[in-house]
C-alpha positions as CSV (number, residue, x, y, z in Angstrom):
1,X,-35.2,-42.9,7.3
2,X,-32.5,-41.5,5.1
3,X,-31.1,-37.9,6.3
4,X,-28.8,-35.8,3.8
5,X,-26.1,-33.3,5.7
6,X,-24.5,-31.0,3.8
7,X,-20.9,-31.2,4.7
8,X,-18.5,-28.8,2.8
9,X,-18.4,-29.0,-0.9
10,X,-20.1,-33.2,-0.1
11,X,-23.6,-34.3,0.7
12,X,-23.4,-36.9,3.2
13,X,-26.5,-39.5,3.7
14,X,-27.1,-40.7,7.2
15,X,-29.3,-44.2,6.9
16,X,-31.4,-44.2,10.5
17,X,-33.6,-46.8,11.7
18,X,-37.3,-45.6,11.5
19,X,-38.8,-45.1,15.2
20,X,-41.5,-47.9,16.2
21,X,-44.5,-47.2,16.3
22,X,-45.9,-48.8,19.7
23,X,-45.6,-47.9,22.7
24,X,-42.2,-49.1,23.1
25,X,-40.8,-46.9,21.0
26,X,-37.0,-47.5,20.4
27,X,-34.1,-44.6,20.5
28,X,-33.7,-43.6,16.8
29,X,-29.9,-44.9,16.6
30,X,-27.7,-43.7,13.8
31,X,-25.0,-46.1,12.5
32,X,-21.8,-44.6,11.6
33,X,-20.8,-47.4,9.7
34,X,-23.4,-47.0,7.8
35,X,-22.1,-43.3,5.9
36,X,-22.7,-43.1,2.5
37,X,-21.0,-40.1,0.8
38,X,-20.9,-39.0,-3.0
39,X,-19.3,-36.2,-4.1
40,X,-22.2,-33.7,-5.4
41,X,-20.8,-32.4,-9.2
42,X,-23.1,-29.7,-8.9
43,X,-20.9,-27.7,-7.3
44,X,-16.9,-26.3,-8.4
45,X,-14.1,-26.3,-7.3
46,X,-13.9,-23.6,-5.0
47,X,-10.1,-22.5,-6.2
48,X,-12.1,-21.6,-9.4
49,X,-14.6,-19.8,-8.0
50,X,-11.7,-17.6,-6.7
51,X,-9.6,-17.6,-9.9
52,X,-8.5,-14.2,-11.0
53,X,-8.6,-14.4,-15.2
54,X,-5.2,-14.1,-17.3
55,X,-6.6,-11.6,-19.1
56,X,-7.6,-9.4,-16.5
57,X,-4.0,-10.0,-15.4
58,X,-2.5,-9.1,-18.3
59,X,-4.3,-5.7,-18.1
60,X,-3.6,-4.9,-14.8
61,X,0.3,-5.6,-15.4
62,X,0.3,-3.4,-18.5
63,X,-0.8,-0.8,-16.1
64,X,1.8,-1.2,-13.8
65,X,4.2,-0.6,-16.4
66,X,3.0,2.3,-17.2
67,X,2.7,3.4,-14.0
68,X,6.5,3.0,-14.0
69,X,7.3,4.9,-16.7
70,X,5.3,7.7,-15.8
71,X,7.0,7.4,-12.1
72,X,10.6,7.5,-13.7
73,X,9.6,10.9,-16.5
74,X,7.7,12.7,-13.3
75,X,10.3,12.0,-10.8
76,X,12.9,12.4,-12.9
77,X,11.8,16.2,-14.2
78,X,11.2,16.8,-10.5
79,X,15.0,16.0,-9.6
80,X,16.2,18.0,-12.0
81,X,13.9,20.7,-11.1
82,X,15.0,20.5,-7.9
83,X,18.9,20.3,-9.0
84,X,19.0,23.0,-11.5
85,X,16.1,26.0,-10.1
86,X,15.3,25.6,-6.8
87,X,17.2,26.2,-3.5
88,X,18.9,23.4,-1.6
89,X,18.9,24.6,1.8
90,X,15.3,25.3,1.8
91,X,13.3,22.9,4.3
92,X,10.6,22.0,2.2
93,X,12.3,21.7,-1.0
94,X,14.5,18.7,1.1
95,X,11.3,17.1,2.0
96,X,10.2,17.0,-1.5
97,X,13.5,15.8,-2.7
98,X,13.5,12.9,0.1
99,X,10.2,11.8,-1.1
100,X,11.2,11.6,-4.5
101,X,14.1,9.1,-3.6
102,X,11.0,7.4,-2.0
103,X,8.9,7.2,-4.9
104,X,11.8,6.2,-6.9
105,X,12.8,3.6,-4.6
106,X,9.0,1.9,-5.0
107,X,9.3,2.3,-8.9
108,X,12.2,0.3,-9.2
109,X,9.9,-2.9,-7.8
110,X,7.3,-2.2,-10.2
111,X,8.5,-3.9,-13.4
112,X,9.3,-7.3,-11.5
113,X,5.6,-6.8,-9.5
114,X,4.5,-6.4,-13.7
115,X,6.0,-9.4,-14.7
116,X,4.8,-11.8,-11.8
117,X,1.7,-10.7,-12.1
118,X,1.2,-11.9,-15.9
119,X,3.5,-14.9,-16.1
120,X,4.0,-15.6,-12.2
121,X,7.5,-15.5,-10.5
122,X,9.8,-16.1,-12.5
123,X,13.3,-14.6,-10.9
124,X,15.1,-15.8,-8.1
125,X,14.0,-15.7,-4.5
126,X,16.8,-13.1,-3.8
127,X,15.0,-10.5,-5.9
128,X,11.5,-11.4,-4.8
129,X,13.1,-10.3,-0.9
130,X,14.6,-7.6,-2.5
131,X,11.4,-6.4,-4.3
132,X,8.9,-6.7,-1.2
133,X,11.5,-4.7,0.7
134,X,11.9,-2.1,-2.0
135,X,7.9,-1.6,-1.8
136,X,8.1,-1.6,2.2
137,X,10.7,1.0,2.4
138,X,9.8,3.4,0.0
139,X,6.0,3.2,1.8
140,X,7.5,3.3,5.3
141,X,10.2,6.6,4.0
142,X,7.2,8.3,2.7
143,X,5.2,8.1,5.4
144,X,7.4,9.0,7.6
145,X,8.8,12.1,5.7
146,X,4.5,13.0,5.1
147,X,4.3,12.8,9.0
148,X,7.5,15.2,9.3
149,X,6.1,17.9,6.8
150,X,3.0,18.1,8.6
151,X,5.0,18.8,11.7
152,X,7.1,21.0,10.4
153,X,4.2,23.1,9.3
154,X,2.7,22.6,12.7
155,X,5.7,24.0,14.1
156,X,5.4,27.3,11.5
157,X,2.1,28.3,11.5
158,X,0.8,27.4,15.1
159,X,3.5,27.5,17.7
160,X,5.4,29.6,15.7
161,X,8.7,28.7,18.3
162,X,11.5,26.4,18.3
163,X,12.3,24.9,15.1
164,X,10.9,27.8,13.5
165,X,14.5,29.2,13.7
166,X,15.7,28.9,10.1
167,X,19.1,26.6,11.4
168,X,17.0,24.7,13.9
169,X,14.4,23.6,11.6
170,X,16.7,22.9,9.0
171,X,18.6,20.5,11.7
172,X,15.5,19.0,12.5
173,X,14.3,18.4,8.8
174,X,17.6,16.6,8.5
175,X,16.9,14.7,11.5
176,X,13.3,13.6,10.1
177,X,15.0,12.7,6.7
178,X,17.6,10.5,8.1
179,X,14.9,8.7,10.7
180,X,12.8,7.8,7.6
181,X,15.6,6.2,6.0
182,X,16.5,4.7,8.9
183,X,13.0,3.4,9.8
184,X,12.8,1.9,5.8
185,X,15.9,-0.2,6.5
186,X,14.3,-1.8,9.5
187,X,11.5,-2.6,8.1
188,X,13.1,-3.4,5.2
189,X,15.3,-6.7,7.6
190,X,12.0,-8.5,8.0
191,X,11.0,-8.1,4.4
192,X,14.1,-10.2,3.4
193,X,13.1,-12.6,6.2
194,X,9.7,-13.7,5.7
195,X,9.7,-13.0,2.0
196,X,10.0,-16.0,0.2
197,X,8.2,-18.0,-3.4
198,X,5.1,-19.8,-2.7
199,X,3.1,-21.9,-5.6
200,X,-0.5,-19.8,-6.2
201,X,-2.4,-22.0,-8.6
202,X,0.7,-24.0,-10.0
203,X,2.3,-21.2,-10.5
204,X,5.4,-19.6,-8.1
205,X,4.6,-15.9,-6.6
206,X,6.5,-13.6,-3.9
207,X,4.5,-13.0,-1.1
208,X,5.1,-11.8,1.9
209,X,2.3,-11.6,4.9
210,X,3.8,-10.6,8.5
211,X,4.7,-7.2,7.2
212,X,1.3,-5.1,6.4
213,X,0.5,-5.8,10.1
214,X,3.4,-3.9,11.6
215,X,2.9,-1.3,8.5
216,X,-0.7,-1.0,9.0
217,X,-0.3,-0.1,12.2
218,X,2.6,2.8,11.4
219,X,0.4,3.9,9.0
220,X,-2.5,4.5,12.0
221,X,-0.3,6.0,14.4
222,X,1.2,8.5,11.9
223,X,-1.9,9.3,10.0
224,X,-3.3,10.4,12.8
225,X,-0.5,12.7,13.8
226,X,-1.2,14.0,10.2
227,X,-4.8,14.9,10.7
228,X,-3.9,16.4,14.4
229,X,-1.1,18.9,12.8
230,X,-3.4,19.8,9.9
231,X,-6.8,20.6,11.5
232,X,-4.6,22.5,14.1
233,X,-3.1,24.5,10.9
234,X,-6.3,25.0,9.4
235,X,-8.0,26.5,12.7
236,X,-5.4,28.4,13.4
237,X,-5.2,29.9,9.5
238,X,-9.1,30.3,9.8
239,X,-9.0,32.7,12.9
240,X,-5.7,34.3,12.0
241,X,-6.6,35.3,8.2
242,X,-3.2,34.2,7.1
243,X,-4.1,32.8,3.5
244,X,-0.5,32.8,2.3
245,X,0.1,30.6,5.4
246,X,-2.5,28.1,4.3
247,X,-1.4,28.1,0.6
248,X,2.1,26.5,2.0
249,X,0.7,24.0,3.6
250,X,-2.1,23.1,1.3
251,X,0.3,21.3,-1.1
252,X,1.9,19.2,1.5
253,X,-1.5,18.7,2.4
254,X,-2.8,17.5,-0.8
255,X,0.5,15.2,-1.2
256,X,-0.5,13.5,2.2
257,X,-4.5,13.6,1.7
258,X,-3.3,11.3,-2.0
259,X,-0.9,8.8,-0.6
260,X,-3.4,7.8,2.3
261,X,-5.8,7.7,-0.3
262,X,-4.2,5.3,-2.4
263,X,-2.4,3.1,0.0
264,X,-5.3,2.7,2.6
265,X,-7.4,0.1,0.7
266,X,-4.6,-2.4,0.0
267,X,-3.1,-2.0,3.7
268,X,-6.7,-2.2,5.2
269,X,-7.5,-5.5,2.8
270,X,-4.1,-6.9,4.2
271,X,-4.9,-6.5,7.2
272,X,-8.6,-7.7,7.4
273,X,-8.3,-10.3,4.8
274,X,-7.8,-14.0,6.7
275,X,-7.1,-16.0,3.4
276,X,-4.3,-13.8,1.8
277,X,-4.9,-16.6,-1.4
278,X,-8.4,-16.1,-1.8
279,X,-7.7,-12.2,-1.6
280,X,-5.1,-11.7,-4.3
281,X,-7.4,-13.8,-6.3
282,X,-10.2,-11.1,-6.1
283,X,-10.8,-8.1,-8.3
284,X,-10.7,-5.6,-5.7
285,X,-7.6,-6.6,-4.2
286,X,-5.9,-5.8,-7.6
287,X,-7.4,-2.9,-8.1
288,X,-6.1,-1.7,-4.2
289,X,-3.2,-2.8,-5.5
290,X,-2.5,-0.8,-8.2
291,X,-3.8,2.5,-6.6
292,X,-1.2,1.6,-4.3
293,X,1.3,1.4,-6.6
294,X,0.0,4.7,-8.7
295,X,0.5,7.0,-5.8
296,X,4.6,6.9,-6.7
297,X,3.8,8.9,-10.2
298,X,1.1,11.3,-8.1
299,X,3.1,13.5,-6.4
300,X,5.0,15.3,-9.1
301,X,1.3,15.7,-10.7
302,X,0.3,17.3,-7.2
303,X,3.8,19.6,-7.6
304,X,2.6,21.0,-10.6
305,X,-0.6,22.4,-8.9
306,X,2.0,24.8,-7.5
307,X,2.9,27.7,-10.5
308,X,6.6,27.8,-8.8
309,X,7.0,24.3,-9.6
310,X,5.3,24.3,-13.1
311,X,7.7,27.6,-13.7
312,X,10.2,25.2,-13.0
313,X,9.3,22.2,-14.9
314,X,9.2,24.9,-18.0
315,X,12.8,26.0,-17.6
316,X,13.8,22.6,-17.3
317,X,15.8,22.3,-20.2
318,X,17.7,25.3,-19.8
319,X,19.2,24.9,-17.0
320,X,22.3,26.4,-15.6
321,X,24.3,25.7,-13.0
């Protein structure tokens, strides 16, 4: 009696004696000497299954380019914004700055994260460390400062105490800025650890796969301290009738509500995804990906909701210090 197994990507035939048909019936016995296997053509190679197309690649790399060039002209109008118009002392106007710096410190991984895309790897391990931790920090920073705003407004509108004095809550907005940074360059040591060039499909990438877990879970922990201080502003704005209240936090609001919405798809597919190969050979992981990367050229979009920035932006050029 022949028996096929399906073993992987083989068939397998298992060659068994046929039971007697007396009463004496033998013990159907199964030879393993006897394995015949063939490999069954019918079915590919499952790498290519998996295979992302070049030309798909190409795309998506042309897109982080011009993600980086919108990132540099937005950021950079929003520095000098910031430089020439607005005033330095104020809080929130050093939140946005320091998030800037963040955004600008992501941008500068993106043309290297272009070019591996479409041609793989092709610089030295030193800059693929120093490009994983570039992206690391600049996510960790903004977080962090996002997580501080929300606070900050928490302290303002609903206890209304403590830092709420003008030199107190400027002391602790310094505080918050220099923790970010702080918290970045940490994460950024075990970036230039575990980074390192690994060959994806005969071609060298940087990768780096102990990171999003420790990230993911910052990203939890302080998201939800962001929802907590938000709901509280928005029920205490709601039975108060302060409007103007609400209209200074809704921009900080919107800048937070964007980043979580761009970065949580690529951090949760990290996370959840066993087979970090098969992953960054799927669409969906490049298109997390690059929404993750987009949310550096967001922000000073989302400042130009606000008619004091855009009155800003407008005077720009004729600037006077």
């Amino acid at each position: 009696m022949w028996v096929m197994v399906n073993r992987g990507r083989e068939r397998h035939l298992l060659l068994a004696k046929k039971p007697l048909a007396n009463n004496d019936m033998e013990e159907t016995t199964m030879d393993p000497n006897l394995l015949v296997s063939y490999n069954f053509t019918g079915i590919q190679n499952k790498t290519d299954l998996h295979t992302f197309p070049d030309g798909w690649k190409i795309l998506f790399g042309a897109m982080i380019y011009v993600i980086f060039i919108l990132s540099i002209i937005g950021n950079t109008l929003l520095f000098h914004a910031l430089y020439c118009n607005m005033n330095v002392k104020n809080v929130t106007d050093m939140y946005y700055f320091h998030l800037a710096c963040s955004d600008v410190t992501l941008t500068f991984a993106l043309p290297f994260a272009a070019t591996g895309l479409i041609n793989g790897w092709s610089f030295s391990e030193l800059i693929c460390k120093l490009v994983v931790s570039l992206y690391y920090c600049g996510m960790t920073s903004s977080i962090i400062l996002l997580t501080a705003i929300s606070v900050d407004q928490f302290s303002t509108v609903v206890i209304q105490n403590g830092c709420i004095v003008p030199v107190k809550r400027r002391r602790c907005a310094i505080g918050a800025c220099t923790m970010a940074w702080m918290a970045s360059l940490a994460v950024g040591v075990p970036c230039v650890i575990y980074s390192k060039i690994v060959s994806e499909q005969d071609k060298p990438a940087c990768c780096s796969h102990k990171i999003p877990s420790f990230f993911a879970l910052l990203s939890i922990c302080l998201f939800a301290a962001i929802v907590f201080c938000y709901s509280a502003i928005l029920w205490t704005t709601v039975r108060a009738s302060t409007r103007k209240k609400l209209r200074t936090a809704s921009l900080a609001l919107c800048i937070s509500v964007a980043f979580f919405v761009c970065c949580a798809p690529y951090t949760i597919l990290m996370k959840t995804s066993s087979d970090k190969f098969k992953l960054k050979q799927t669409f969906a992981y490049h298109v997390a990906l690059l929404l993750a990367l987009f949310h550096c050229c967001i922000n000073p979009m989302i400042y130009m909701m606000s008619p004091k920035y855009r009155k800003h932006v407008r005077s720009v050029f004729c600037c006077e210090k």
